[in-house]
N, C-alpha and C positions, 0 to 999 in steps of 0.2 A: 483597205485599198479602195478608191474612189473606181467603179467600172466605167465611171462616161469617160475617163482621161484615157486618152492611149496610152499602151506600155512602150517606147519608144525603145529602154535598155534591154531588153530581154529579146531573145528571136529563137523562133521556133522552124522545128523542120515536120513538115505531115510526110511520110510514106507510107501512102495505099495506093494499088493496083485499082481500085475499083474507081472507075472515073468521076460516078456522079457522088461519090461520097468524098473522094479528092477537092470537089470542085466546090463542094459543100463544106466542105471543113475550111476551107483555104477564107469563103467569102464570112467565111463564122466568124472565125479565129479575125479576119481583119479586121473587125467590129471592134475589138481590144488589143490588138497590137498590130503595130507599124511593121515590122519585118518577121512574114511569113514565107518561106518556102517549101515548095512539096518533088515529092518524086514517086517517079511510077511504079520503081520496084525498089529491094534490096540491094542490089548492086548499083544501082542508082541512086539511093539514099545513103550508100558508105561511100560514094562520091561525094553528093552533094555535102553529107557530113564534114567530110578532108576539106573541102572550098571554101564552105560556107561557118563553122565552128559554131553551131547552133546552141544555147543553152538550154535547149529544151526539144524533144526528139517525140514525137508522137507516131506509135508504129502500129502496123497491122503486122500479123503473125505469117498468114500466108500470100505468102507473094512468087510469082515467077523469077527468075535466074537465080534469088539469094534469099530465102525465106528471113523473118522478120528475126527470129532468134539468131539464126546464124550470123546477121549483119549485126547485133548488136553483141555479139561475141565476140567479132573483131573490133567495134569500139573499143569493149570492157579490155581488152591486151594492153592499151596503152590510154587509157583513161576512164577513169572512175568518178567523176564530178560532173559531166552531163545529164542533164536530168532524162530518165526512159519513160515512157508513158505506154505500156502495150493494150491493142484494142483488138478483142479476141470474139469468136463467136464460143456461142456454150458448147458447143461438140467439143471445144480444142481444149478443153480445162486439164486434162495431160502433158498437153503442152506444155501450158504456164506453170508447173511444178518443176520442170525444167530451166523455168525461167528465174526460180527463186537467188540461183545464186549469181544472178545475174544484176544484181542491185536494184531492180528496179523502183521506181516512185509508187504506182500502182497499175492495176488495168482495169480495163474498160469493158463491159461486155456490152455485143452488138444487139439489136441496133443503136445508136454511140446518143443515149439523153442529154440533148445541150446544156441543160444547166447542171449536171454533174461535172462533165464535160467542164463547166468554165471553174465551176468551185475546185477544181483539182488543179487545172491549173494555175490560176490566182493563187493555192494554197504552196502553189510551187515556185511561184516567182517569191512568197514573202520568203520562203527557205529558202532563197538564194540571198536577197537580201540580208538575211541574219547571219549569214555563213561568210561574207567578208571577207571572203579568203584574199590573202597577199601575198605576193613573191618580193622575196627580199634580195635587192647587187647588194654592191658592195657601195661605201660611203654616203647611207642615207639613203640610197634611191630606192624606190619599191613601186610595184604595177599594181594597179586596184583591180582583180579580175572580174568583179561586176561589174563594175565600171568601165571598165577600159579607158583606165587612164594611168598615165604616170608622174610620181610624185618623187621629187627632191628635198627630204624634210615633209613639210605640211605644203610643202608650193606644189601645185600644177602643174606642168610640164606642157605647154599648147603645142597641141598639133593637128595638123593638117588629118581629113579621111582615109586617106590612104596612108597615109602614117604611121594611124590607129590601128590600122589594118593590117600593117606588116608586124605591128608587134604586140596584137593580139594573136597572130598566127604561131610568132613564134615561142610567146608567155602559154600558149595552149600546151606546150611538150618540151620545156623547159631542159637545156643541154642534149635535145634532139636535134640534128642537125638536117634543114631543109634546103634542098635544092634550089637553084634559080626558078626551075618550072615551076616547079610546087607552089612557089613564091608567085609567080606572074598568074598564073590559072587564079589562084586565091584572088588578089589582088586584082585583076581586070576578069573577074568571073561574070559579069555584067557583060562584056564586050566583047562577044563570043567570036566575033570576024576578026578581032584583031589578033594577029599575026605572032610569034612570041617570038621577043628577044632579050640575051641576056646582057646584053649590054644596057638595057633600056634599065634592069632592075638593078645592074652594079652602079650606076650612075644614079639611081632614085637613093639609093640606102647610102650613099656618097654623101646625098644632098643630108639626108636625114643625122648621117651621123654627127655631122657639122652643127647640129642645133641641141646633139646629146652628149651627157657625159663620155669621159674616153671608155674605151673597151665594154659598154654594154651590150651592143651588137660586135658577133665574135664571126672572123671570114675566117671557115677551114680550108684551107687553099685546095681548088683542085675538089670539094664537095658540096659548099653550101655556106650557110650561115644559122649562128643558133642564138640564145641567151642563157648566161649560165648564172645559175641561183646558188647562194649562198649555201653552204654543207650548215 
């Protein structure tokens, strides 16, 4: 992997509490990829998580409201393909034995040396790369989940960013069914003053279904909307 190129496909999430190392890892990590996001705790980073669907999670252990395993515990419930990355002082190494069956990529101990730091990274984007994964509809159609894109056959399917965005939200938990909120929060998580409506989202995924095959996106009347994968 070439390091002067930005990583434009891949997006990371930093959660630490400690500000100047937040603020340090955020201007790090931008040096090599386009979309970073951070949060200042646990409970903030299993938000930012559900919003933002990061592929790659960079966490400290101890944090306020929701400590760093705890948050990735309820990740691990309902998904297993996010890459963990835990960043631990050496007092906590009890800790991290607790964290084995937690899938993790690996950890980091403090204070965090940059060029490990990227070699793990990078060594974690080509493992996503090779990993390929695809969801399969029905009549050919399939999502590329690195990618974020959707293919009809070998065609491309163009779409619009916010497009991309509704239906990587919902390729993320596949015959989960998400609400309108969930939907819009995701979706305008940028545009924190604006206002939510659901009209605003039955009317976008209107537009959108109109350019997709029939029944990929599935309306459960009365809960939400999901996409459902082939058995």
């Amino acid at each position: 992997m070439n390091s002067s190129e930005i990583i434009n496909d891949v997006s990371i999430l930093i959660v630490e509490d400690e500000t100047e190392l937040r603020e340090y890892l955020k201007e790090y990590l931008e040096i090599f990829f386009k979309k970073v996001y951070v949060a200042k705790c646990g409970e903030d980073g299993y938000k930012q998580y559900l919003y933002k669907k990061p592929d790659i999670i960079l966490s400290d252990i101890n944090m306020p409201n929701l400590d760093g395993l705890s948050m990735i515990k309820r990740i691990r419930k309902d998904d297993n393909q996010t890459q963990i990355i835990i960043m631990s002082a050496y007092s906590e190494r009890e800790k991290l034995l607790q964290a084995i069956e937690l899938e993790l990529v690996t950890y980091l101990m403090k204070p965090i040396n940059s060029q490990k730091l990227k070699d793990v990274l990078f060594d974690t984007v080509e493992k996503l790369k090779k990993s390929n994964k695809i969801l399969y509809f029905e009549n050919d159609l399939h999502w590329d989940i690195f990618a974020s894109s959707l293919y009809k056959g070998s065609k491309n399917i163009a779409l619009k960013e916010k497009e991309t965005m509704l239906l990587k939200l919902l390729c993320s938990q596949p015959n989960h069914i998400f609400t309108t909120k969930e939907i819009f929060k995701y979706i305008y998580c940028e545009q924190k003053n604006k206002e939510f409506s659901e009209y605003s989202i039955t009317s976008f995924i209107k537009r959108l279904r109109a350019k997709l095959p029939d029944d990929l996106i599935h309306n459960e009347y009365g809960s939400g909307y999901k996409v459902a994968v082939k058995e």
